[in-house]
N, C-alpha and C positions, 0 to 999 in steps of 0.2 A: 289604638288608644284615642278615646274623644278628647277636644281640648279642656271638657271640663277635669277630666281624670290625667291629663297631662296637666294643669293648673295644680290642681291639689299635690301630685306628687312633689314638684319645685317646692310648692310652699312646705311638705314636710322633708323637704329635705334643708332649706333654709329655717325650720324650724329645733331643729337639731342644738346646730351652732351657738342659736339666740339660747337657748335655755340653760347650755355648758356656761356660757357668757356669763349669764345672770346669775346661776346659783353659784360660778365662785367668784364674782363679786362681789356677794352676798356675804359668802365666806372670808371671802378680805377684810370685807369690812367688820366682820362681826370679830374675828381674830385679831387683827391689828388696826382695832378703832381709831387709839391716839397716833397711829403714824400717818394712814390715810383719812383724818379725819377731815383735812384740808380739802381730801379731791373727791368729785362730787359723782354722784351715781351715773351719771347720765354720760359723761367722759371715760369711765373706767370701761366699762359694756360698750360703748363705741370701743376703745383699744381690742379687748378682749373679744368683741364680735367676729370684727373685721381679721382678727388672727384668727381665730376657730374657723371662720368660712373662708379663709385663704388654703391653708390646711386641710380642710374638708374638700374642698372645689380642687385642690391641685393632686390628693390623692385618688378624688374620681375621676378626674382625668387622664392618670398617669394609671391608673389599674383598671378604668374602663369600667368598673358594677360602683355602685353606688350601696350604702351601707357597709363596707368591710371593717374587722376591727383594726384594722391599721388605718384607718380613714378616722375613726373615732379616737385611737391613740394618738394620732398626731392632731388632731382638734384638741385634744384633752392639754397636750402636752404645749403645743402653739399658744392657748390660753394663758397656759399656768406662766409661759414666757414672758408673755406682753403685758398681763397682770404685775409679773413680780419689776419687769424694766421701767415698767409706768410710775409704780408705788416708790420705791427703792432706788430706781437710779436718776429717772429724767421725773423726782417727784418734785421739782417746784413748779407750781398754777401758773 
């Protein structure tokens, strides 16, 4: 594998996480406008990033291949976690 083709895999594989991140943020916010209307795009996708690509990073690690769907259910599910503890529980700015 040249470094240029070990660079791109990393970044799709860190590209993954960022897009689960985004689009249910996206969802958050369009769903429950007036609860998280206070908390700002940029802080929400940090939470939700940083838990999808812990989740993703700890089941490639722990299973060794990279893309499995237990690797993507626990992204999926890590998100929806840190999403809903952000909005709902620790929601004051």
């Amino acid at each position: 594998m040249t470094p240029l083709d070990a660079s791109w895999h990393i970044f799709n594989a860190l590209a993954a996480p960022f897009w689960v991140a985004v689009l249910a943020v996206g969802g958050l916010k369009v769903m429950w406008h007036r609860d998280t209307a206070h908390l700002g795009w940029f802080s929400l996708v940090l939470w939700a990033y940083g838990s999808a690509l812990a989740a993703y990073g700890g089941a490639w690690a722990y299973l060794g291949a990279e893309g499995t769907m237990v690797g993507y259910a626990l992204m999926v599910g890590a998100t929806a976690l840190a999403l809903w503890l952000r909005a709902f529980i620790f929601n004051r700015s």
